[in-house]
N, C-alpha and C positions, 0 to 999 in steps of 0.2 A: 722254303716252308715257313719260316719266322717272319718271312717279312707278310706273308698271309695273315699271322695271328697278330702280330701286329697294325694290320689294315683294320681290322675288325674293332679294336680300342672297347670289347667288352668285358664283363666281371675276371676271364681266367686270362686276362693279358699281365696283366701287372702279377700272374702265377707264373706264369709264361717267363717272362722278364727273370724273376727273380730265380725263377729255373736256369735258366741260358747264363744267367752271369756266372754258376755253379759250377757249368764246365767248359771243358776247353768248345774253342768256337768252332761253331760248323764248319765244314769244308765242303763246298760241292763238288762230285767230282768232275772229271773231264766228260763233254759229253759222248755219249756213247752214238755211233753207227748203230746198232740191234737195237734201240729205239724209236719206233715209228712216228718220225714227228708230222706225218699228216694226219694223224688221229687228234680230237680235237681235246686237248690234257693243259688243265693249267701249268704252271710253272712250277707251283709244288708237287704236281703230280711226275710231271716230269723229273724233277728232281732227285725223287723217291725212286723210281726206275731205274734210273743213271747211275746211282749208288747200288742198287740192288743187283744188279747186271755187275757191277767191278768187285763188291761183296759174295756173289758167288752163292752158294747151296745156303749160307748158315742164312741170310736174310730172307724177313718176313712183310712186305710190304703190306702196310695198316694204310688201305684206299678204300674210299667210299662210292667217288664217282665210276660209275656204272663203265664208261672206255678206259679210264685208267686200268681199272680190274682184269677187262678182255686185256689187255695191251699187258700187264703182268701174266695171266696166265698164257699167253700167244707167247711171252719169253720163257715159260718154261719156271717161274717163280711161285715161292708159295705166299698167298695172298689172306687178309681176312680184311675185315672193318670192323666198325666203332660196336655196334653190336656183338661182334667175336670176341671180340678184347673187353670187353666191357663183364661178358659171361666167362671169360675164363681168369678174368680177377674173382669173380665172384666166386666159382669152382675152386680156385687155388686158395680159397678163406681171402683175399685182399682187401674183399667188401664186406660189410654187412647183409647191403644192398645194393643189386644191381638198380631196379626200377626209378628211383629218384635220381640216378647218373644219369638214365637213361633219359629221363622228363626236362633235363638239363640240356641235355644234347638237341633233344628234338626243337625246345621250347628256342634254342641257341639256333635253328636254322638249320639241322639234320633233321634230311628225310629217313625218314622210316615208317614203314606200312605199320600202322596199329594190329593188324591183323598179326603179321608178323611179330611185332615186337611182343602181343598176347600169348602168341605159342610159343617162343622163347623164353617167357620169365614162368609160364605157366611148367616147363621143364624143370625150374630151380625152386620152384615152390611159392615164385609171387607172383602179382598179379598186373597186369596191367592197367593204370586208373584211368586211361581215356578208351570210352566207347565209340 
C-alpha cells in the first residue's frame, strides 16, 4: 500500500513519509487462500484483504475500487471508503470540514459521482461546490 503512495510523488507523500517513519513498519501478511486472486485487485488492494481476513471481525477495509469492495464483502468483511471515512471524521468532530478533504481527493484522482458526493455533504450540512 506505501509503495502506491509512494508511486504517486504528490502533495500527501512527503505526509505519507513522515507518517511511516512514526511507526513500526508494515508487515504484509502471508497471503491468504480466501482471497480471490482472479478478481482484478491491485496489490494494495489485495494487501488490505490479506490483512483483513488474518485480522478477523475487528478490521475495516477503507477500498475504493469498485472489485476490491465485492471481493471484501464476498469474504464476509466490513467495508467503507474515502467518502465514509471522510464523513465520519467529520461526524465524530475530526473536521471542520468534510467538503474541501473531499475536493482534495477528487481533484488527487478519486472518483466520485458529484451527485453523490451532493447528497452526502448535503446530510452534514455542506455543500457540494462542483455542479
Amino acid at each position: 500500500m506505501l509503495d502506491e503512495i509512494r508511486d504517486k510523488q504528490d502533495g500527501a507523500t512527503a505526509r505519507v513519509e513522515m507518517l511511516a517513519r512514526s511507526v513500526a513498519p508494515p508487515v504484509d501478511p502471508a497471503p491468504s487462500d480466501r482471497v480471490d486472486l482472479s478478481r482484478n485487485l491491485g496489490p494494495g488492494e489485495r494487501s488490505v484483504l490479506t490483512w483483513a481476513v488474518s485480522a478477523g471481525t475487528e478490521a475495516l477495509c477503507v477500498l475504493d475500487d469498485a472489485a476490491a469492495r465485492a471481493e471484501a464483502r464476498r469474504l464476509g468483511l466490513a467495508v467503507t471508503g474515502t467518502l465514509g471515512l471522510v464523513m465520519r471524521a467529520k461526524l465524530d468532530g475530526r473536521l471542520d470540514a468534510a467538503a474541501p478533504l473531499l475536493e482534495g481527493a477528487v481533484a488527487a484522482g478519486l472518483y466520485l459521482d458529484d451527485a453523490v458526493l451532493a447528497a452526502a455533504l448535503s446530510g452534514i450540512g455542506e455543500s457540494w461546490p462542483r455542479r
